[in-house]
C-alpha positions as CSV (number, residue, x, y, z in Angstrom):
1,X,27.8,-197.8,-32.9
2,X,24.4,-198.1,-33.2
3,X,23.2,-196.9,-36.7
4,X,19.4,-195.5,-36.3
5,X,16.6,-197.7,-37.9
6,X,14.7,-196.9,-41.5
7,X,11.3,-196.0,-40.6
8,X,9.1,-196.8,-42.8
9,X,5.7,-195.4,-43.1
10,X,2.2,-196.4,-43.7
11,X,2.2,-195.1,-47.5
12,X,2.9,-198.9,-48.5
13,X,-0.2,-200.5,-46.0
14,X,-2.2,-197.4,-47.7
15,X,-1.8,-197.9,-51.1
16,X,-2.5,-201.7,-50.6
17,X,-5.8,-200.9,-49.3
18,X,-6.7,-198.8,-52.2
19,X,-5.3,-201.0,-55.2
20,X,-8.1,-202.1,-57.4
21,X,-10.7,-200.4,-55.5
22,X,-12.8,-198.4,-58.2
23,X,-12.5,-194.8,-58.5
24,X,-13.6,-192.1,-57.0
25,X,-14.4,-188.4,-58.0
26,X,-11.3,-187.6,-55.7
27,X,-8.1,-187.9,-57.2
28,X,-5.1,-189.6,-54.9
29,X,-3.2,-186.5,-55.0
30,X,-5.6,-184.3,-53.7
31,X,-5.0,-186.3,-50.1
32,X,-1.0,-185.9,-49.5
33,X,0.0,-189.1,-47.7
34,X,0.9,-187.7,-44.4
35,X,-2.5,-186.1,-44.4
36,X,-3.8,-189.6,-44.9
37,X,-1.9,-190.9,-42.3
38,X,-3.0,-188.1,-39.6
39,X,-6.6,-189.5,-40.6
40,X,-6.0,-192.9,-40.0
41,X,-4.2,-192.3,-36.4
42,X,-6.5,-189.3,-35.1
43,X,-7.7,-191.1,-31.8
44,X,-11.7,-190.1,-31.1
45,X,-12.1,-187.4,-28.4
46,X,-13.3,-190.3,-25.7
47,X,-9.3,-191.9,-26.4
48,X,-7.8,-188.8,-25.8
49,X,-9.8,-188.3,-22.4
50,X,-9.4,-191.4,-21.1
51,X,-5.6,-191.1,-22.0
52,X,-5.4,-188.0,-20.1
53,X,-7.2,-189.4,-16.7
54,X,-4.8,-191.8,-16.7
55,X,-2.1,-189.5,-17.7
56,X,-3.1,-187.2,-15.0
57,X,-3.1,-190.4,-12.9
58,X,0.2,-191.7,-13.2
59,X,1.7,-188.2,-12.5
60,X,0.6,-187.9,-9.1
61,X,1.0,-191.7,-8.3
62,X,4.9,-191.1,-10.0
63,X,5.5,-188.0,-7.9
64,X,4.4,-189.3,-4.8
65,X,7.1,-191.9,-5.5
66,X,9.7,-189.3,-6.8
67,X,8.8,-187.8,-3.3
68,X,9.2,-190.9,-1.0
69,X,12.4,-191.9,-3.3
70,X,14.3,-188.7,-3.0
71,X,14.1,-188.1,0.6
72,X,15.4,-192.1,1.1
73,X,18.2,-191.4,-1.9
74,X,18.8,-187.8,1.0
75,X,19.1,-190.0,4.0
76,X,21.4,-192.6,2.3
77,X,23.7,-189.7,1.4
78,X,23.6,-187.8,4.7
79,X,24.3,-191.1,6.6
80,X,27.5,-191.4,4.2
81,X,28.7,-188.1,4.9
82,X,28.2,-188.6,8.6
83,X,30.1,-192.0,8.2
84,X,33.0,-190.0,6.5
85,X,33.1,-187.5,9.4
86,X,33.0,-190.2,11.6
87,X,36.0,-191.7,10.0
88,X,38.1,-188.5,9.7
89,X,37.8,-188.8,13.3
90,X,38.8,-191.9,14.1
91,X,35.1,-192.6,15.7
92,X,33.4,-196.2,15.6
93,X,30.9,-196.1,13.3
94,X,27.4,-198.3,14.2
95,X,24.4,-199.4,13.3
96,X,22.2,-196.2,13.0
97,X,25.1,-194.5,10.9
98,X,23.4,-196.5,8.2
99,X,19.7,-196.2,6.5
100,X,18.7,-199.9,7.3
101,X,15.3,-199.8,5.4
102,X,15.2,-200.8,1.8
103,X,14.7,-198.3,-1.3
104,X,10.9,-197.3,-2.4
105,X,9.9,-199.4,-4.8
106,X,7.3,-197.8,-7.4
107,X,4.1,-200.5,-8.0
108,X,2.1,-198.2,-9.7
109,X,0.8,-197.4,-12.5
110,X,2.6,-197.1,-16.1
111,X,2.7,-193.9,-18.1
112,X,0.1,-194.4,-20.8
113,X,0.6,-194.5,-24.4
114,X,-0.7,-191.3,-26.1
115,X,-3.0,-192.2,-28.6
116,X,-2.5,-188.8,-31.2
117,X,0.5,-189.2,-33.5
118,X,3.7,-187.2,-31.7
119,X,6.4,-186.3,-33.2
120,X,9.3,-188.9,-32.9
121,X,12.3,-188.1,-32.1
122,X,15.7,-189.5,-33.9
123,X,17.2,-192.3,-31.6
124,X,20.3,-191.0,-30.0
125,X,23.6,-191.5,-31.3
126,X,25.9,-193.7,-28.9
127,X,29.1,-192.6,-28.6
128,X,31.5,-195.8,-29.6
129,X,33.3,-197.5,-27.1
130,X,36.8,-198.2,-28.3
131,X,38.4,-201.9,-28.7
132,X,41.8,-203.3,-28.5
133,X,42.8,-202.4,-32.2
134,X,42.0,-198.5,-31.5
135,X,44.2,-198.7,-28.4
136,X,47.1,-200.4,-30.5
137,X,46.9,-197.9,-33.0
138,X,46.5,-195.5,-30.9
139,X,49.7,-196.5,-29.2
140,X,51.2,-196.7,-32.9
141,X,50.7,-193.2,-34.0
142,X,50.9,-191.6,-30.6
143,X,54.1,-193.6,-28.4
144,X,55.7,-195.5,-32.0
145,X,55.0,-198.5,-29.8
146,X,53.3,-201.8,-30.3
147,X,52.6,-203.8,-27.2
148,X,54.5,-207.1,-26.9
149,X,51.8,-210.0,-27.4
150,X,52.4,-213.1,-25.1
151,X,53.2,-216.3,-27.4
152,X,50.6,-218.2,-24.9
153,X,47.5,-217.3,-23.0
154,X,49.2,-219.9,-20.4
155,X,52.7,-217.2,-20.8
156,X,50.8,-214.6,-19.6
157,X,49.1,-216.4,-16.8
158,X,52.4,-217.0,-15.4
159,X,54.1,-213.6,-15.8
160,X,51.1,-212.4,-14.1
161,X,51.5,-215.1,-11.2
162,X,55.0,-214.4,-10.7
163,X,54.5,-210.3,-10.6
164,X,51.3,-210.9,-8.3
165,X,52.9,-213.5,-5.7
166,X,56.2,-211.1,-5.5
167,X,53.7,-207.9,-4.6
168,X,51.8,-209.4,-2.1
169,X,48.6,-211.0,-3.6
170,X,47.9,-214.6,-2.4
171,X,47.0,-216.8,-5.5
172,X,43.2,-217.1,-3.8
173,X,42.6,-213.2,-4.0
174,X,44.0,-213.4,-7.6
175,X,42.5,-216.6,-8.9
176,X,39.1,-216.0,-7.3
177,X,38.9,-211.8,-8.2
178,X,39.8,-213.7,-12.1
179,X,37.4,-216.1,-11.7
180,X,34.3,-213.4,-11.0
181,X,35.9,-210.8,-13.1
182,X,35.9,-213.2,-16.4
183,X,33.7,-215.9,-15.4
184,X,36.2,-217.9,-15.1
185,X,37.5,-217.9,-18.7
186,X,38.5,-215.3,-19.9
187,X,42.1,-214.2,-21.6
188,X,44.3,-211.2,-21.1
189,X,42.5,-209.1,-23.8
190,X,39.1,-210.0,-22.6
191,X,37.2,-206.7,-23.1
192,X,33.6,-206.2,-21.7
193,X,30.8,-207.1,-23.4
194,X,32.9,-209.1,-26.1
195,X,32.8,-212.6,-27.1
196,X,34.1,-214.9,-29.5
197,X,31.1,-217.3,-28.9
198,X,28.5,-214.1,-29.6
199,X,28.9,-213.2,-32.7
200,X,27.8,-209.2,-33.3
201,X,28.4,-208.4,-29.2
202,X,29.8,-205.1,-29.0
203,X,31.7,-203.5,-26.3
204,X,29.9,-202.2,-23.2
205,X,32.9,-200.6,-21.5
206,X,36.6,-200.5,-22.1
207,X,37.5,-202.6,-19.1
208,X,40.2,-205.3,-20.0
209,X,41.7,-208.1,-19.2
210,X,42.1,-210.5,-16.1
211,X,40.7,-207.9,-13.3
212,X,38.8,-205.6,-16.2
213,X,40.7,-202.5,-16.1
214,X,39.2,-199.2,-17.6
215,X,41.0,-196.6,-19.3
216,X,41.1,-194.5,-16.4
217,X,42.3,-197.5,-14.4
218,X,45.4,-197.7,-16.7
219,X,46.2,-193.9,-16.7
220,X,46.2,-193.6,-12.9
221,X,48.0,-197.1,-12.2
222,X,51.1,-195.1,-14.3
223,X,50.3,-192.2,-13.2
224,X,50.6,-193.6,-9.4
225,X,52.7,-196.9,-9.6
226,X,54.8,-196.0,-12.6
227,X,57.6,-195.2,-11.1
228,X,57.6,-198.8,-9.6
229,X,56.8,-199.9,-13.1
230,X,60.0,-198.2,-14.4
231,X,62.3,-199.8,-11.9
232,X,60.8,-203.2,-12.7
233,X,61.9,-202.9,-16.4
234,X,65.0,-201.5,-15.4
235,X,65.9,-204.2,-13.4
236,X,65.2,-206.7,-16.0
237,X,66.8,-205.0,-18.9
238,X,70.2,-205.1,-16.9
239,X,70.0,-208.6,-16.6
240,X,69.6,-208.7,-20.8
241,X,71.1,-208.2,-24.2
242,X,71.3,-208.4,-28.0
243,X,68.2,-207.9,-29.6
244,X,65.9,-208.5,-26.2
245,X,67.7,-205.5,-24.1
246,X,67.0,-203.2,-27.3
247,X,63.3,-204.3,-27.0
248,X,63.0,-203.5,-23.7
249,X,65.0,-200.3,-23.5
250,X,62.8,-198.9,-26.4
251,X,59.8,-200.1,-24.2
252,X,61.0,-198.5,-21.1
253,X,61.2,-194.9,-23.2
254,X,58.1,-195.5,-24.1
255,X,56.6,-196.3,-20.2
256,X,58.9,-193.0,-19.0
257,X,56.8,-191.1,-21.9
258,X,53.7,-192.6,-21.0
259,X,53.8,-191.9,-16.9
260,X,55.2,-188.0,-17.7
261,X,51.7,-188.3,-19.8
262,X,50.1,-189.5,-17.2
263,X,51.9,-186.9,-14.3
264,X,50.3,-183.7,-16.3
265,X,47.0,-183.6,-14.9
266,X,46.3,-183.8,-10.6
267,X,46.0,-187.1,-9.1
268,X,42.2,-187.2,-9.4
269,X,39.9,-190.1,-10.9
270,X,38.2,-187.3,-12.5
271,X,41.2,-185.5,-13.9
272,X,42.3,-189.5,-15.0
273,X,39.1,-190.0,-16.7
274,X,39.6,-186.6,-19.3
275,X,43.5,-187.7,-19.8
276,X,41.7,-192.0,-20.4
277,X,39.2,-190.5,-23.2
278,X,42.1,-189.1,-25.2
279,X,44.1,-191.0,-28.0
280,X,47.4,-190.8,-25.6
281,X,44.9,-192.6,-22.9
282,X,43.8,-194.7,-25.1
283,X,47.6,-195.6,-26.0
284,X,48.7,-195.7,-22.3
285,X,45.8,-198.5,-21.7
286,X,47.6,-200.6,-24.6
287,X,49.8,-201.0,-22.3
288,X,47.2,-203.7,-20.3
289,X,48.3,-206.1,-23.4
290,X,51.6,-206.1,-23.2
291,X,53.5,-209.2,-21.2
292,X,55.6,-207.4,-19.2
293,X,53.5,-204.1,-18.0
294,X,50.0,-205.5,-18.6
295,X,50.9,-208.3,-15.5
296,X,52.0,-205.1,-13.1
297,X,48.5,-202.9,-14.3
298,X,46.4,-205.9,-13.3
299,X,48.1,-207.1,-9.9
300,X,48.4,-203.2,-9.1
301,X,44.6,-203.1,-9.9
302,X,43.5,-205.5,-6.8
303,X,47.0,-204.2,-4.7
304,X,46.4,-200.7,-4.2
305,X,43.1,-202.2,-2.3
306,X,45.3,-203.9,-0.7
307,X,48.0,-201.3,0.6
308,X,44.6,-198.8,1.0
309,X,42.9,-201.2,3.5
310,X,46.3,-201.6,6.0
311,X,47.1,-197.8,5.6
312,X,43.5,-197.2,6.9
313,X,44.7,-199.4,10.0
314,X,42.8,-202.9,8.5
315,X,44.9,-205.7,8.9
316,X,43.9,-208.6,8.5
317,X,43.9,-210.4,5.3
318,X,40.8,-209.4,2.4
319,X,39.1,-212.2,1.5
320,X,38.8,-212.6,-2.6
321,X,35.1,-211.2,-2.0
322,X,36.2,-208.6,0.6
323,X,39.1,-207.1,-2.4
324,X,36.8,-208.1,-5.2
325,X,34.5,-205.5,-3.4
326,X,36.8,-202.8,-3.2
327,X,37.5,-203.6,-7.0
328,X,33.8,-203.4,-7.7
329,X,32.5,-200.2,-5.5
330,X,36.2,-197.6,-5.2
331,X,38.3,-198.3,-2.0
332,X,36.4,-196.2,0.5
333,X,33.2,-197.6,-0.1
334,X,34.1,-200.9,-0.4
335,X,36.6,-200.7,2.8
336,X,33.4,-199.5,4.3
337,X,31.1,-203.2,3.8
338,X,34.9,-204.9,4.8
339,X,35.3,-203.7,7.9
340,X,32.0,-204.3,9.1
341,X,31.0,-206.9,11.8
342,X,29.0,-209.9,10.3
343,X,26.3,-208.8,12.5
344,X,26.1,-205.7,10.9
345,X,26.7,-206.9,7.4
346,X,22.9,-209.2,8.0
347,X,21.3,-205.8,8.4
348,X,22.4,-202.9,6.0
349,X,21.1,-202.7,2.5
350,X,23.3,-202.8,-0.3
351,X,21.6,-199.2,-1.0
352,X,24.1,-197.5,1.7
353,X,26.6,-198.0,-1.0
354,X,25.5,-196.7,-4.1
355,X,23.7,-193.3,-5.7
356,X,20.4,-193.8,-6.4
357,X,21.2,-194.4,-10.5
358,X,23.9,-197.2,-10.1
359,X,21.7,-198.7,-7.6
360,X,19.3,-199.2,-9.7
361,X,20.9,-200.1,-12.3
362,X,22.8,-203.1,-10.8
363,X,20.1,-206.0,-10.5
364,X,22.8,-207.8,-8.2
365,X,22.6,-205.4,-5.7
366,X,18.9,-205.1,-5.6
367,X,18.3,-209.0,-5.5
368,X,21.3,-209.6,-2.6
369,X,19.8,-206.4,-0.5
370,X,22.0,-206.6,2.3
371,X,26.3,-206.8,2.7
372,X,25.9,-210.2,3.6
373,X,23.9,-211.5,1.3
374,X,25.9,-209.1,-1.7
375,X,28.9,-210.8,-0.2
376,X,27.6,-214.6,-0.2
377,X,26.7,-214.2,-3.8
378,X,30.4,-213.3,-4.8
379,X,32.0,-216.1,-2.9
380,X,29.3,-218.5,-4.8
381,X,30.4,-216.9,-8.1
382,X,33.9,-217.5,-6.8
383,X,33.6,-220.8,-6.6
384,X,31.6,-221.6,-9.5
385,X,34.0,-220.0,-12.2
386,X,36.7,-221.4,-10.4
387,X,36.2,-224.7,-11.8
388,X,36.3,-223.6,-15.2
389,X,39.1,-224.0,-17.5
390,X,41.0,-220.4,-17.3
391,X,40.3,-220.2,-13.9
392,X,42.4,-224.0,-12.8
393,X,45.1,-222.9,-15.9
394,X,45.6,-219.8,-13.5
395,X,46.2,-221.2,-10.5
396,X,48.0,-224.0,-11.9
397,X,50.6,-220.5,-12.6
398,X,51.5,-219.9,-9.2
C-alpha cells in the first residue's frame, strides 16, 4: 500500500527568511504561521481573473469534447448491442454493424492551475492487492492446505505441457499465449507487476502465473471445470500409494471443499468476483501454485476459449493471437475480432471492443487502432518473447 506523503509546510522557508533580520515592533507571534502563509500565496486580483478566463475557457472547450465523446462512446455501444441481436439470431454481421471512425481525441486546452491556496485533500488510500504469501496462508487457515511447490521451474513446465497437449491446446497456442503473457520469462508464480529484477515493484493485479489468472479466474475455473479437476486427481491417486496417495487424497478433499465453495454463488463473473475477494477465494487461487491443479487452471484458462469458439459454430483452429485475444478481451468480445474477415479486420477500430474507460486506458489499443493492426502487434510480441529463455524451456516440454 501506498502510505500518504509528510507534507511539510512553508514554516521552515519562513523562518529562514526572517533569521537575523532586526526586529521589529511586531512580535512573531502576533502573525500565526498559517496566516503567514495565506499572505505569501494570496494571488493579486489580475491572477485570479485571468485564472478564471481561462477556467471558464477550458470548461466549454472540455464539454464540447465530453459532448462529441459521449455520443461516439453511445454509438459504439448501440452497434454492440445490435451485433448481439444479430448474433442471437444467427444473422451475418457486416461492416456498418460497427462504428468505423476513431474515438474524439481532446487537443485543447488544460485545466488551469488555481492560483489561491485550496484546501488539499488527503491522497486516497489504495486498497492492497494481495500476493502469493496471503493466498498460501489464506489456504492455511481457511482449507489446512499448503499447495505442493514444484522442485523445478522446468517440473512445472512439463506437468503443464502434458495436461495442455492431452486437453486440446497445440504447443503454439500455449507457448506463444506464455510468451506474450510473461514476456517470455516468466515462472509459474509470476504475479503482475512483480519482479525480482525491480526491486520495490508492487503488485498491480493478482493475476498469476503462465496465462496470468486472477482470482476470479481461479474461482470460476473450479467452479466450472472442477468436476473435471476432481476426476483427474482421482485417476492419479488410484494409480498411487504410501505416503504420495495420502498426499493426494488429502489434496483431493481439499479441491471437493474448494469447488462446493466455489458452487454457492450463480455462475456469474460477477457473483465469481465477490466469492475471489474473500479469504476462501483468495485460498481457492492458491491453488494456481500447486503442480498438479495449477497446470489444469492455466490450460483451462486458454481452453474454455477454445471449447467457446466451436460451440459458437467456429471451427477452425485460433491462432495464438486469435486465443490470446479471447484471453485478453472475455470470449464474446474477443470471438467477435476472430471471426472477422481480414478485410474487415483493416477497417474497424479497436474502440468497437472496449468501454470508453478501458479504452483509454490501454495505450496498445489506441496506438494499433484497428483489429488488424491490434492483432499484428501480438503476433510480433509472440515472436519476440519466444526467443527468450522461459519461452524455448517451454516448448522444449512438449
Amino acid at each position: 500500500m501506498r502510505l500518504p506523503l509528510i507534507r511539510m509546510g512553508s514554516g521552515f522557508v519562513t523562518l529562514a527568511l526572517f533569521a537575523g533580520a532586526p526586529a521589529v515592533a511586531v512580535e512573531a507571534d502576533v502573525l500565526p504561521s498559517f496566516t503567514a502563509d495565506a499572505m505569501a500565496q494570496a494571488a493579486s486580483p489580475q491572477a485570479i481573473a485571468e485564472y478564471r478566463r481561462k477556467l471558464r475557457e477550458y470548461e466549454q472547450v472540455r464539454a464540447a469534447f465530453e459532448e462529441e465523446a459521449g455520443a461516439y462512446w453511445s454509438a459504439i455501444s448501440e452497434k454492440r448491442k445490435g451485433r448481439n441481436a444479430k448474433r442471437r439470431e444467427r444473422q451475418t454481421i457486416a461492416l456498418d454493424d460497427y462504428v468505423l471512425t476513431q474515438p474524439p481525441v481532446y487537443n485543447g486546452p488544460k485545466r488551469p492551475v488555481n492560483p489561491e491556496p485550496e484546501e488539499e485533500k488527503p491522497p486516497r488510500e489504495r486498497k492492497p492487492i494481495p500476493v502469493a504469501a496471503d493466498f498460501l496462508k489464506a489456504a492455511v487457515d481457511n482449507f489446512q492446505f499448503v499447495p505442493q511447490r514444484p522442485s523445478s521451474e522446468v517440473e512445472f513446465k512439463r506437468a503443464y505441457a502434458r495436461y495442455a497437449l492431452a486437453a486440446g491446446l497445440t504447443r503454439e497456442q500455449a507457448v506463444r499465449v506464455y510468451s506474450f503473457e510473461t514476456g517470455g520469462t516468466g515462472n509459474h508464480d509470476m504475479q503482475s507487476g512483480l519482479s525480482a529484477s525491480r526491486p520495490g515493484s508492487r503488485a498491480i493485479s493478482t493475476a498469476i502465473g503462465y496465462n496470468q489468472l486472477l482470482t476470479t479466474n481461479s474461482v470460476e475455473l473450479l467452479a466450472e471445470q472442477g468436476h473435471e479437476f476432481i476426476k483427474e486427481l482421482t485417476a492419479r491417486a488410484a494409480t498411487l500409494s504410501g505416503a504420495p496417495r495420502k498426499a493426494m487424497d488429502q489434496k483431493l478433499a481439499v479441491l471437493k471443499k474448494m469447488v462446493a465453495f466455489t458452487r454457492t454463488v450463480p455462475d456469474t463473473w460477477s457473483d465469481h468476483e465477490k466469492l475471489a475477494n474473500t479469504p476462501q477465494g483468495w485460498a481457492v487461487h492458491a491453488m494456481v501454485l500447486d503442480i498438479d491443479v495449477g497446470p489444469m487452471l492455466q490450460t483451462h484458462k486458454l481452453l474454455t476459449s477454445v471449447i467457446f469458439a466451436r460451440a459458437k459454430g467456429y471451427n477452425r483452429p485460433l491462432s495464438a493471437a486469435e486465443l490470446e485475444m479471447m484471453n485478453l478481451t472475455g470470449d464474446g468480445t474477443g470471438l467477435d475480432m476472430v471471426t472477422m474477415p481480414q478485410a474487415m479486420r483493416e477497417q474497424v477500430p479497436t474502440s468497437n471492443f472496449f468501454q470508453r474507460g478501458g479504452y483509454e486506458r490501454n495505450p496498445v489499443a489506441i496506438r494499433h487502432n484497428t483489429v488488424a493492426k491490434l492483432l499484428a502487434v501480438t503476433d510480433e510480441r509472440m515472436d519476440f518473447n519466444s526467443a527468450k529463455p522461459g519461452a524455448k524451456e517451454l516448448a522444449a516440454a512438449f
